[in-house]
C-alpha positions in Angstrom: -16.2 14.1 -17.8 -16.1 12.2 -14.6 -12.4 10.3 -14.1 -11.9 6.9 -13.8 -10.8 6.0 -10.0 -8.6 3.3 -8.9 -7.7 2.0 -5.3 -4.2 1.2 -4.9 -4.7 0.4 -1.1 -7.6 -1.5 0.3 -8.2 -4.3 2.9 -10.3 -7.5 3.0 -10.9 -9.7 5.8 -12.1 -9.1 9.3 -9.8 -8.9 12.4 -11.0 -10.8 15.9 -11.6 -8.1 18.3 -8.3 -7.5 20.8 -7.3 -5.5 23.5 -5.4 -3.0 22.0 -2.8 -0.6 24.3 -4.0 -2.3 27.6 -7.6 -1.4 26.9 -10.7 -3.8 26.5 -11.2 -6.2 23.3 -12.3 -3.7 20.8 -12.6 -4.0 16.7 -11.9 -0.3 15.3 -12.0 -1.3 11.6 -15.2 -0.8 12.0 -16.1 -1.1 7.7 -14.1 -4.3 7.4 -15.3 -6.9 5.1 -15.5 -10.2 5.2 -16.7 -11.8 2.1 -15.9 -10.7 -1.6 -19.4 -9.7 -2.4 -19.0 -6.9 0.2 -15.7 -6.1 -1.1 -17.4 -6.0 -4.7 -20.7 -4.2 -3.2 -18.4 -1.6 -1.8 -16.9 -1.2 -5.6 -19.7 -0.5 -7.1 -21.1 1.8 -4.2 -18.5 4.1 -4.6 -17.9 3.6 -8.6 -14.5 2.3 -7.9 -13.3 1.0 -11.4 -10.1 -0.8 -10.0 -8.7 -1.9 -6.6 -5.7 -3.2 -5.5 -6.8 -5.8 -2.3 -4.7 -6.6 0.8 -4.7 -8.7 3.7 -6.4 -7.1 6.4 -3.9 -6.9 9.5 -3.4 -5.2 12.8 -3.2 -8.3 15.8 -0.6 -9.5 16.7 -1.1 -13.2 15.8 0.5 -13.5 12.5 -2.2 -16.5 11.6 -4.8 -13.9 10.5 -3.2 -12.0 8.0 -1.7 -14.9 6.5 -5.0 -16.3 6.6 -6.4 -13.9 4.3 -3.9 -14.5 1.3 -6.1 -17.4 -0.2 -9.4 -14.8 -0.3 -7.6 -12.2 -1.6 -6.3 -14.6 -4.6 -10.0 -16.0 -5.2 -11.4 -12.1 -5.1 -8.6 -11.8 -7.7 -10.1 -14.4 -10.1 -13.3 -13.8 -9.6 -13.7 -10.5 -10.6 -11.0 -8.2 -13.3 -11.7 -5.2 -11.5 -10.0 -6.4 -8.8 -6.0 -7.0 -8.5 -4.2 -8.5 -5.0 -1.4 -8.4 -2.8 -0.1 -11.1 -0.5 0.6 -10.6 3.0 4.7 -11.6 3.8 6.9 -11.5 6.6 10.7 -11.1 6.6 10.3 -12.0 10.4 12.2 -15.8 11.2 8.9 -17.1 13.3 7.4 -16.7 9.9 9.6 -18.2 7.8 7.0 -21.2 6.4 4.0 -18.7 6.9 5.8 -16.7 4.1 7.1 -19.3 1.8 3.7 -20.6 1.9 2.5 -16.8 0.5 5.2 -16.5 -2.1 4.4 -20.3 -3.5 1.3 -17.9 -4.6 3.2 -15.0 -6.4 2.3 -16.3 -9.6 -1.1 -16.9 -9.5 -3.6 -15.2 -11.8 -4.2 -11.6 -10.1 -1.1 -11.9 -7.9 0.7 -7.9 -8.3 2.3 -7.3 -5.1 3.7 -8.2 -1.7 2.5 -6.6 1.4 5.1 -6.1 4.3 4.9 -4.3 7.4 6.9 -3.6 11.0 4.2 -2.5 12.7 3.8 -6.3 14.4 7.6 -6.7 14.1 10.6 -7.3 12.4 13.4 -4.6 10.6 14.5 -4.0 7.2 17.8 -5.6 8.3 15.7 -9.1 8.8 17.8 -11.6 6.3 14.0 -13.0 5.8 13.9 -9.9 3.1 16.0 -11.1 0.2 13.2 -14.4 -0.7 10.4 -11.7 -0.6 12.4 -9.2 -2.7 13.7 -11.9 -5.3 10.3 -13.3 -5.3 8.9 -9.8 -6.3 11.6 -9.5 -9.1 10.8 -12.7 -10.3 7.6 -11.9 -10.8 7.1 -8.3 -11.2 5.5 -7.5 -8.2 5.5 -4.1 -6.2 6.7 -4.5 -2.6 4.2 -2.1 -0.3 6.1 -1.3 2.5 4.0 0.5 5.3 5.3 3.6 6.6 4.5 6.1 9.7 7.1 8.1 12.4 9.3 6.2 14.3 10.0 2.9 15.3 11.5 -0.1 12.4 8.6 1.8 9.7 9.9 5.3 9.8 10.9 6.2 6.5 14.8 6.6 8.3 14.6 2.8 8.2 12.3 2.1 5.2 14.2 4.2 3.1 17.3 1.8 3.3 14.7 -0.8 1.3 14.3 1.6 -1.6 18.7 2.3 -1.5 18.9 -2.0 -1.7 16.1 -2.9 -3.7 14.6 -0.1 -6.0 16.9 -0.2 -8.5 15.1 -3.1 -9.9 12.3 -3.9 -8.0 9.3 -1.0 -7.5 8.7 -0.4 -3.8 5.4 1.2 -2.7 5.6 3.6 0.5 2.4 3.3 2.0 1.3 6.1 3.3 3.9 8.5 2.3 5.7 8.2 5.4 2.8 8.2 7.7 3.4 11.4 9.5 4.8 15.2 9.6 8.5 13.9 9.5 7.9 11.5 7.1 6.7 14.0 4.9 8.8 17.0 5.3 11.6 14.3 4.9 10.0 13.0 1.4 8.8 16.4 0.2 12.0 18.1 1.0 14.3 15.9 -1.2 14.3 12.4 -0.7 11.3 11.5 -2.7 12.7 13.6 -5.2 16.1 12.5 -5.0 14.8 8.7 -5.5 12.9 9.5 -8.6 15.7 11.8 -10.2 17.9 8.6 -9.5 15.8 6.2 -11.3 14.7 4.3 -8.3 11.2 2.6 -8.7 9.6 4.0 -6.0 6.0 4.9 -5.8 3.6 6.2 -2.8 0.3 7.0 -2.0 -1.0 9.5 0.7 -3.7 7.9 2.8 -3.1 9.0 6.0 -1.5 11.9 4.9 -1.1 15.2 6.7 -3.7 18.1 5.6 -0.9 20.3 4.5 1.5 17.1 2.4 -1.0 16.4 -0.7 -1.0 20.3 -1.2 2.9 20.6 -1.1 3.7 17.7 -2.8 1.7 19.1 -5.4 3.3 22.1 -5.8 6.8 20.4 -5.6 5.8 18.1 -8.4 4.9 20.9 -10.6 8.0 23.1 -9.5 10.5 20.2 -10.2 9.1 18.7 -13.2 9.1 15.0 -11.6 7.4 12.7 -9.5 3.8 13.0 -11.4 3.8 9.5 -12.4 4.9 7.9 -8.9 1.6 9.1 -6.8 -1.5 7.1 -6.8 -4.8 7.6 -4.7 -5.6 4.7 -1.9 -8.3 4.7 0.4 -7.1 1.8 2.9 -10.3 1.1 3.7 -11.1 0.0 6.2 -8.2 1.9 8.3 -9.0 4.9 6.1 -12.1 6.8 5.1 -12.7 6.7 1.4 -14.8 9.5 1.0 -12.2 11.8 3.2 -8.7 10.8 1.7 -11.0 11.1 -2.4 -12.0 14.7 -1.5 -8.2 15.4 0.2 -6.1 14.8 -2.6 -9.3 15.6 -5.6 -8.7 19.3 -3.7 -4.9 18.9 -4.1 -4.1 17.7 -7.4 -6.7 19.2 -9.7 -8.5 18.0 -12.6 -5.5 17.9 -15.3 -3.1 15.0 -16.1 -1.9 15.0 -12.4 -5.4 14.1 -11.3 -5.2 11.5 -14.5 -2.2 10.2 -13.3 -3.1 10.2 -9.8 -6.6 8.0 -10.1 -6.1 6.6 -13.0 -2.6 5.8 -15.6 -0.4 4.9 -12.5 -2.7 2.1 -11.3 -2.5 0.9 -14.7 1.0 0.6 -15.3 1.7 -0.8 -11.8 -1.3 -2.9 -11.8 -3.8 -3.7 -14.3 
């Protein structure tokens, strides 16, 4: 029987071209969309039943992913297959920008809040308590992107799931974004997070060859964890067809795989 598959990690909007690391202006997301039909075009071109949208982002002009919240609403309403996230900032330059986003939390569609270092900001940022009592007001998941180093490595990150998971489900994008991100979450903390109750969930785009394998198996040897690992594509910074066929190798065809492409999404966001 072919499985449902649901997207918990998927762009919309198109980035201006810019001169990344000192180079030229160049646009590398290169399968970005622009419009909703394209978004919905893609949908059906990979027989994606669900998708969780986000802001596209990656410039350092915090205008454009704000920008994109009102799309990713209307692709919301116009179509159930598709749920959104807003784009936030616990940065103090974007202190209106975000207040502006969360005025939107309870719109029809609305099921998380998207926040990221990568253009600045730290989990210390005082801008963090609106976003995460706007999230518990409304039941949203807070995706919190993660990769080695800098204010996103899980060392910092995971101080947001000791604050705020106790009550408020926190989404570690990625699944730490790199080999000490995952050796650090596969080893024990992951674990330890779930065992503790926190509401913490992950997926593992980007993810090391060798992490959806292990995790796997640690899942399966501890008894836990099955129920807090969906699939994402983040297209268009990921490759759907590559990070399918990575974790369809790694978790099977039982209730993991269920679980994985399917149930979790639901729960968190149907």
């Amino acid at each position: 029987m072919k499985r449902t598959l649901n997207d918990a990690h998927r762009h919309l909007g198109v980035l201006p071209a810019y001169p990344f690391y000192g180079g030229p202006p160049v646009s590398p997301d290169t399968t970005a969309r622009a419009t909703i039909d394209e978004l919905i075009a893609d949908l059906d071109a990979e027989g994606t039943a669900r998708a969780l949208i986000l802001p596209n982002y990656g410039v350092p002009d915090p205008d454009v992913a704000f920008g994109f919240n009102e799309l990713v609403v209307e692709a919301a309403q116009r179509d159930d297959r598709i749920r959104c996230g807003l784009w936030v900032s616990a940065q103090e330059r974007d202190r209106e920008r975000t207040a502006a986003a969360l005025a939107l939390a309870g719109e029809d569609g609305v099921r998380a809040l998207k926040l990221s270092f990568l253009l600045g900001g730290s989990v210390d940022d005082p801008g963090l308590e609106p976003i995460f009592a706007a999230a518990r007001a409304h039941d949203l998941v807070v995706h919190v992107h993660t990769s080695p180093g800098a204010a996103s490595d899980i060392d910092k990150v995971g101080r947001l799931v000791d604050r705020y998971a106790d009550d408020v489900k926190v989404h570690l994008v990625h699944f730490g974004g790199g080999m000490s991100g995952h050796i650090k979450l596969i080893g024990t903390r992951f674990f330890d997070w779930v065992a503790a109750g926190k509401q913490i969930y992950t997926d593992l785009s980007w993810a090391i060859g060798f992490a959806p394998r292990w995790l796997v198996a640690e899942i399966d040897r501890r008894g836990l964890g099955h129920d807090r690992v969906l699939f994402a594509s983040d297209e268009p910074w990921g490759d759907h067809a590559g990070e399918l066929a990575r974790l369809q190798a790694a978790v099977g065809g039982g209730e993991l795989s269920e679980a994985v492409f399917e149930t979790t999404f639901d729960k968190l966001y149907a």
